[in-house]
C-alpha positions as CSV (number, residue, x, y, z in Angstrom):
1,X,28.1,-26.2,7.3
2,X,28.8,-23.3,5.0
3,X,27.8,-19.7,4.8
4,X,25.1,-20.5,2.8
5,X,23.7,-23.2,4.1
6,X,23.7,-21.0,7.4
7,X,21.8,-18.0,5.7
8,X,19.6,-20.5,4.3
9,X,18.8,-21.5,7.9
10,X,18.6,-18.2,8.9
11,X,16.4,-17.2,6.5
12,X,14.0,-20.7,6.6
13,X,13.7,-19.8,10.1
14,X,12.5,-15.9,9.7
15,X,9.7,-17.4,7.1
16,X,8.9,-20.4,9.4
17,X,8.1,-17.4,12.2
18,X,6.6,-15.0,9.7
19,X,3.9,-17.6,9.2
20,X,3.4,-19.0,13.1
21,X,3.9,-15.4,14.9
22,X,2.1,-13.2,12.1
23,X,0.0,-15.7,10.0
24,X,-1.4,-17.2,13.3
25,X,-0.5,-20.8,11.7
26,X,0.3,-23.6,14.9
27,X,3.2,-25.2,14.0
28,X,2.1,-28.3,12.2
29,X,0.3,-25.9,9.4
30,X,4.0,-24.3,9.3
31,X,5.6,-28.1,8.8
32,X,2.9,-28.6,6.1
33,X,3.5,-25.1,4.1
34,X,7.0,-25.1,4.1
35,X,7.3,-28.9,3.0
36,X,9.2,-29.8,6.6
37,X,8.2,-32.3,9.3
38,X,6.8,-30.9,12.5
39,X,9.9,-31.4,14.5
40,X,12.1,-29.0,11.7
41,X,9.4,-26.4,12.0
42,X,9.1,-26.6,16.0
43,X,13.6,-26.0,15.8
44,X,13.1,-23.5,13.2
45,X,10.4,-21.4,15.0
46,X,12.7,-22.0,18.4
47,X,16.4,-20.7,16.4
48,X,14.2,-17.5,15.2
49,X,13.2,-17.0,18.7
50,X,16.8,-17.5,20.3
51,X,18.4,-15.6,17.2
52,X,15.9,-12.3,18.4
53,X,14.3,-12.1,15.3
54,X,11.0,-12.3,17.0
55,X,10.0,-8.8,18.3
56,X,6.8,-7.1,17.9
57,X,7.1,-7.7,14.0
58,X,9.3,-9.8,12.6
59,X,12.9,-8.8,12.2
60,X,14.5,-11.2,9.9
61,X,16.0,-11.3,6.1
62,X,13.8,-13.9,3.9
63,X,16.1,-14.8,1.2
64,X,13.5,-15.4,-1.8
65,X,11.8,-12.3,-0.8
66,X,15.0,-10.2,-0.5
67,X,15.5,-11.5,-4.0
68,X,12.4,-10.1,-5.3
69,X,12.9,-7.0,-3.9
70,X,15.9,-6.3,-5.3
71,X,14.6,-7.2,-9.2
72,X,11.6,-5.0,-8.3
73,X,13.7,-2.0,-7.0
74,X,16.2,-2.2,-10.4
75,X,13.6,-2.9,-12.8
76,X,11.7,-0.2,-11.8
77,X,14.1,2.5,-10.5
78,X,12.3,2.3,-6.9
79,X,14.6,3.2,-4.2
80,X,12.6,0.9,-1.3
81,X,10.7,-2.0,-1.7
82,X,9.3,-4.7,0.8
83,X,8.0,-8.2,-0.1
84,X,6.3,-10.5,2.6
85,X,5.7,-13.9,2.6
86,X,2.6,-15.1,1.8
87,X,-0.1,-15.7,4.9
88,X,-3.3,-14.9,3.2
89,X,-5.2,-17.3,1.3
90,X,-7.9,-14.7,0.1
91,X,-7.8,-12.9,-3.4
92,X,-6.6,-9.5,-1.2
93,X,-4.1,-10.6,1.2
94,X,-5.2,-7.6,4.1
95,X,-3.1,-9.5,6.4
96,X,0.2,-9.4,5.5
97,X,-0.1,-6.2,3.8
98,X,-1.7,-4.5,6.7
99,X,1.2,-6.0,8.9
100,X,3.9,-4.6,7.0
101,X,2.4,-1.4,6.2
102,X,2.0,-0.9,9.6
103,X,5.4,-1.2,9.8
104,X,7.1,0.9,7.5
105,X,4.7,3.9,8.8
106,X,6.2,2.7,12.3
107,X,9.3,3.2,10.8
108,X,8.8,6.6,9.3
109,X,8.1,7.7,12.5
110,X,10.8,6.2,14.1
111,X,13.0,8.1,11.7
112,X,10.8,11.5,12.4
113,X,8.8,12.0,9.4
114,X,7.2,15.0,10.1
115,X,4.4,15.3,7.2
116,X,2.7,12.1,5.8
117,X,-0.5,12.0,2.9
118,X,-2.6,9.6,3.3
119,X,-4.7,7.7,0.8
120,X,-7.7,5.4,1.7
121,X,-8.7,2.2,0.8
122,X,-8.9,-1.2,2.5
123,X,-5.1,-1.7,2.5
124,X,-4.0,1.7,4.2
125,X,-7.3,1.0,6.8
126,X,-5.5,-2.5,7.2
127,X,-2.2,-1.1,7.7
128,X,-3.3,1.6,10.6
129,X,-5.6,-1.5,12.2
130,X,-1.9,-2.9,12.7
131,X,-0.2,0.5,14.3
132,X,0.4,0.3,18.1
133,X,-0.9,3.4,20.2
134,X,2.1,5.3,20.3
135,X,1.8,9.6,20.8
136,X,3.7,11.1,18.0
137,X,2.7,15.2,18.6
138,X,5.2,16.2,15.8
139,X,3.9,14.2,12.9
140,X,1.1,15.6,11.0
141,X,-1.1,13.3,8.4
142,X,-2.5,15.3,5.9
143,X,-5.7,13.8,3.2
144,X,-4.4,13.7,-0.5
145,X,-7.9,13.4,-1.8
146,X,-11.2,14.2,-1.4
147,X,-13.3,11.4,0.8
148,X,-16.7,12.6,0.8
149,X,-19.1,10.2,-1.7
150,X,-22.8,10.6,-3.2
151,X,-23.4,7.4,-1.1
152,X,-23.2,8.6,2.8
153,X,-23.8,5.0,3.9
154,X,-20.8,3.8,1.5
155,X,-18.0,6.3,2.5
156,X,-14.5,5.0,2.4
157,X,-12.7,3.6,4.9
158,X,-11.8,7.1,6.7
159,X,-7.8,6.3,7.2
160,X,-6.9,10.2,8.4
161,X,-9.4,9.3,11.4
162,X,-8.0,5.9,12.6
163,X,-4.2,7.2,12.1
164,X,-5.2,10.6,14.3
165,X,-6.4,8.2,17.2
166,X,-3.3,5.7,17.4
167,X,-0.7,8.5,16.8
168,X,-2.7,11.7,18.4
169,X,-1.1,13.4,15.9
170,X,-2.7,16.3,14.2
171,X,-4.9,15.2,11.1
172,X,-5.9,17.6,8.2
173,X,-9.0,15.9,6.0
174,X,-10.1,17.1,2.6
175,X,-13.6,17.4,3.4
176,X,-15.2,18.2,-0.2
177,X,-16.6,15.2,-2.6
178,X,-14.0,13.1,-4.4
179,X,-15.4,13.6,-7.7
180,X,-17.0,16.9,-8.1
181,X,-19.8,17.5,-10.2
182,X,-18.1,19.5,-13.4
183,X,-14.2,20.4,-13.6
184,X,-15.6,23.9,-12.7
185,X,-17.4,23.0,-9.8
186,X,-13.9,21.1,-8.4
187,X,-12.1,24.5,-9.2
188,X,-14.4,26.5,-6.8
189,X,-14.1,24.0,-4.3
190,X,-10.5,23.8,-4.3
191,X,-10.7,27.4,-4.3
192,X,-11.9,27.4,-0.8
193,X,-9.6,28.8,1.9
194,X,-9.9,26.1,3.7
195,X,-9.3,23.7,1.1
196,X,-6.6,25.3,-0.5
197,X,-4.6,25.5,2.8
198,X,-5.1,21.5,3.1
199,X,-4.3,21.0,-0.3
200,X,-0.7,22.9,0.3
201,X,0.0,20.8,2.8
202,X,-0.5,17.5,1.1
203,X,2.0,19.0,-1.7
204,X,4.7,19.5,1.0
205,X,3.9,16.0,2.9
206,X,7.4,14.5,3.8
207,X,5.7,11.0,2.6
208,X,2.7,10.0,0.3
209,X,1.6,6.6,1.7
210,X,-1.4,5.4,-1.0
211,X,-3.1,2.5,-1.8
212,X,-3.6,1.0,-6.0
213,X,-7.1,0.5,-7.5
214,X,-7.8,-1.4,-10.1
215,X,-10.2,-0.4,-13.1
216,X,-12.8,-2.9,-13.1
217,X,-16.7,-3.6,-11.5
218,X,-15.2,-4.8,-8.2
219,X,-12.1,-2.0,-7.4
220,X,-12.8,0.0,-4.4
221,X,-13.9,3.1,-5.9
222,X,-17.2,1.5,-7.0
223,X,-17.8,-0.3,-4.2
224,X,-17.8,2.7,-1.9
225,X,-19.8,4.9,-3.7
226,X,-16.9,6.9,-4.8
227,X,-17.5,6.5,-8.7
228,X,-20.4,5.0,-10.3
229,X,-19.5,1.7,-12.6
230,X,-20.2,3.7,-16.0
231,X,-18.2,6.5,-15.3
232,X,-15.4,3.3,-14.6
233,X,-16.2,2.0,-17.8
234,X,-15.2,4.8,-19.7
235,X,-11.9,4.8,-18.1
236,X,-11.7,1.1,-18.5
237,X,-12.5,2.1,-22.6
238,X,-9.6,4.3,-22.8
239,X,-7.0,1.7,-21.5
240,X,-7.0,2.4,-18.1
241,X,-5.9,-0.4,-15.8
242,X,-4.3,1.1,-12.6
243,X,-5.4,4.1,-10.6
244,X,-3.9,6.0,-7.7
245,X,-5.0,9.4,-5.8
246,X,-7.8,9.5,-8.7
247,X,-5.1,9.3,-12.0
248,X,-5.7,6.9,-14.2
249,X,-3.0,4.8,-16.1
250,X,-2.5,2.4,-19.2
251,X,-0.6,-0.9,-18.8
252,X,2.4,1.0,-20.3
253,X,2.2,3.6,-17.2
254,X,0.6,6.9,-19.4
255,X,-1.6,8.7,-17.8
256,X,-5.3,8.9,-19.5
257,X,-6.7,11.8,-19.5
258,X,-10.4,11.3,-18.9
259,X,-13.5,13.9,-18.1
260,X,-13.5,11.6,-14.7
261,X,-10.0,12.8,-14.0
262,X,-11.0,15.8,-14.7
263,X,-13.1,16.7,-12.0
264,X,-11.4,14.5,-9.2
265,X,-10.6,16.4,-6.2
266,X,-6.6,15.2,-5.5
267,X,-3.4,16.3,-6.2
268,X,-1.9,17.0,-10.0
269,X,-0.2,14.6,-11.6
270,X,2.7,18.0,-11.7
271,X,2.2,17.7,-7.5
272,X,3.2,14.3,-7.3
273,X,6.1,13.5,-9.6
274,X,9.6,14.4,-7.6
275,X,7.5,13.4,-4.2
276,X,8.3,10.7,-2.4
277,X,5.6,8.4,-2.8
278,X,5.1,4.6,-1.2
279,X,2.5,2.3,-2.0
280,X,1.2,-0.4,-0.3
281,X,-0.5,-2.9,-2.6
282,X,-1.2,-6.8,-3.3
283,X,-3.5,-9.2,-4.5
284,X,-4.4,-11.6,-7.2
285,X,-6.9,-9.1,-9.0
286,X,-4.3,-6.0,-8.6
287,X,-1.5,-7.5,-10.6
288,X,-2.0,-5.6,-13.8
289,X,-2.7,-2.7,-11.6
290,X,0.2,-2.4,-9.6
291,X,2.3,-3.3,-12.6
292,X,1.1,-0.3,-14.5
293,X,1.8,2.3,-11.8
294,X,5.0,0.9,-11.2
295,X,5.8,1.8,-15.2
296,X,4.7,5.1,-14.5
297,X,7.8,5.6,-12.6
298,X,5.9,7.9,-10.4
299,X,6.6,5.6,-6.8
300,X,9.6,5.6,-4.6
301,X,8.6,2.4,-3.2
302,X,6.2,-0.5,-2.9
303,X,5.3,-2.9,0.3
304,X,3.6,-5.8,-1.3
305,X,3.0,-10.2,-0.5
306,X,5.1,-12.5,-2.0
307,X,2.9,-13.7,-4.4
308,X,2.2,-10.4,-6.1
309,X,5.6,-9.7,-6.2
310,X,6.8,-13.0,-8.3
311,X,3.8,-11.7,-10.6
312,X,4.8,-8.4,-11.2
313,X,8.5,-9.7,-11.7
314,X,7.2,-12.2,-14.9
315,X,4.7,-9.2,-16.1
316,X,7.7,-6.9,-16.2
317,X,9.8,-9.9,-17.8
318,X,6.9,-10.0,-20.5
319,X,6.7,-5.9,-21.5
């Protein structure tokens, strides 16, 4: 047998325990999406179990997703990215993203992160649903935008609050409205002592883990109340496609300056170029999204499923 029909293996066999361990799939639905009888999945699921690439997550090199990864990272100058297989067979794969998000904040504070922003969303909630209970007293998590809505019974998914009670960590939230009523009503709020302290310690945050929102009737931000579906339409008129921490981007990666932007309580486009910023993202409607924040060259990395990724690979083959 050569090398690489042994990293082939090797690889076969992470995906084939990828999909039974984290997918929840009994072996003969593994057999059946991987193309292989029920007796190569059962040895293939057994070899990633005696090769210890089954721990709590799976700790194995997939060789099409390694691929991926490394065209994603050099096409778009990002200096980590993460692709996972595929276990989700809804629109937004919450599954495998939240997994792997999970994860890489694991990681971070493994490595002693001190200082992460936070986002929100339905992905970063996912991602923190997947955290163990572990104490980490010298890690802080810090809002990067403002999470109160005009809708109280449609506030976002409060991601600070779920990371404080895994982690016990100290949690900073920016407790003013997302969008503000005028640009000078969002200048006296971030005027606020209070607020301004917060806001200095998002700048400094170690790590900016964020979630991407797409510009259309069914993203996030309208769903929860944060912004109303004409004020969306606007930026949706201008070109917008992709959003993250409240900036608004064209399929190119500009920025579109919008009087929505303009009163959005988050950090400056000025605040977050030069950080080190990682989003977690996928999905069949977030595509175009994703792929637009990704030519804004303002990320330093991307988790994201398998599928999105070979997407974003032939919409970046296309521009």
């Amino acid at each position: 047998m050569s090398v690489g029909e042994i990293d082939g293996e090797s690889s076969m066999a992470a995906r084939a325990a990828w999909l039974h361990y984290a997918g929840g799939f009994s072996q003969a639905e593994v057999a059946r999406r991987l193309g292989l009888n029920n007796l190569k999945a059962h040895r293939l699921i057994s070899k990633a179990n005696k090769d210890g690439l089954v721990k709590v997550y799976i700790d194995g090199n997939i060789g099409e997703c390694i691929a991926l990864e490394t065209e994603l990272c050099a096409r778009h100058n990002l200096q980590t990215c993460q692709v996972v297989p595929d276990i989700d067979d809804t629109d937004l794969p919450l599954r495998s993203l939240g997994i792997a998000g999970a994860q890489a904040i694991k990681i971070e504070l493994e490595n002693k992160c001190r200082s992460i922003g936070i986002g929100h969303g339905r992905t970063l909630a996912a991602c923190v649903d997947n955290l163990p209970h572990k104490p980490t007293p010298n890690t802080h998590f810090v809002s990067l935008l403002g999470g109160l809505t005009r809708k109280f019974l449609a506030s976002p998914h409060d991601v600070i609050h779920r990371l404080a009670d895994r982690t016990a960590a100290e949690a900073y939230v920016m407790p003013v409205p997302f969008i503000a009523n005028s640009p000078e009503d969002r200048e006296v709020l971030l005027g606020q002592r209070g607020i301004t302290e917060v806001f200095e310690l998002a700048r400094k945050t170690e790590l900016k883990l964020v979630g991407i929102g797409s510009i259309n009737t069914e993203a996030s931000l309208v769903s929860t109340g944060m912004v109303e579906e004409d004020e969306l339409a606007l930026v949706q008129a201008a070109g917008g496609v992709g959003e993250i921490l409240g900036h608004f981007f064209d399929q190119s990666g500009s920025a579109i300056a919008t009087e929505l932007s303009g009163r959005t309580t988050t950090l400056s486009l000025d605040d977050l170029r030069g950080s080190r910023i990682v989003a977690v993202a996928g999905g069949r409607n977030k595509t175009e999204a994703i792929n637009a924040i990704l030519e804004s060259r303002l990320l330093s990395g991307l988790v994201t499923d398998e599928r999105t990724a070979r997407a974003l690979t032939l919409a970046s083959g296309q521009s």
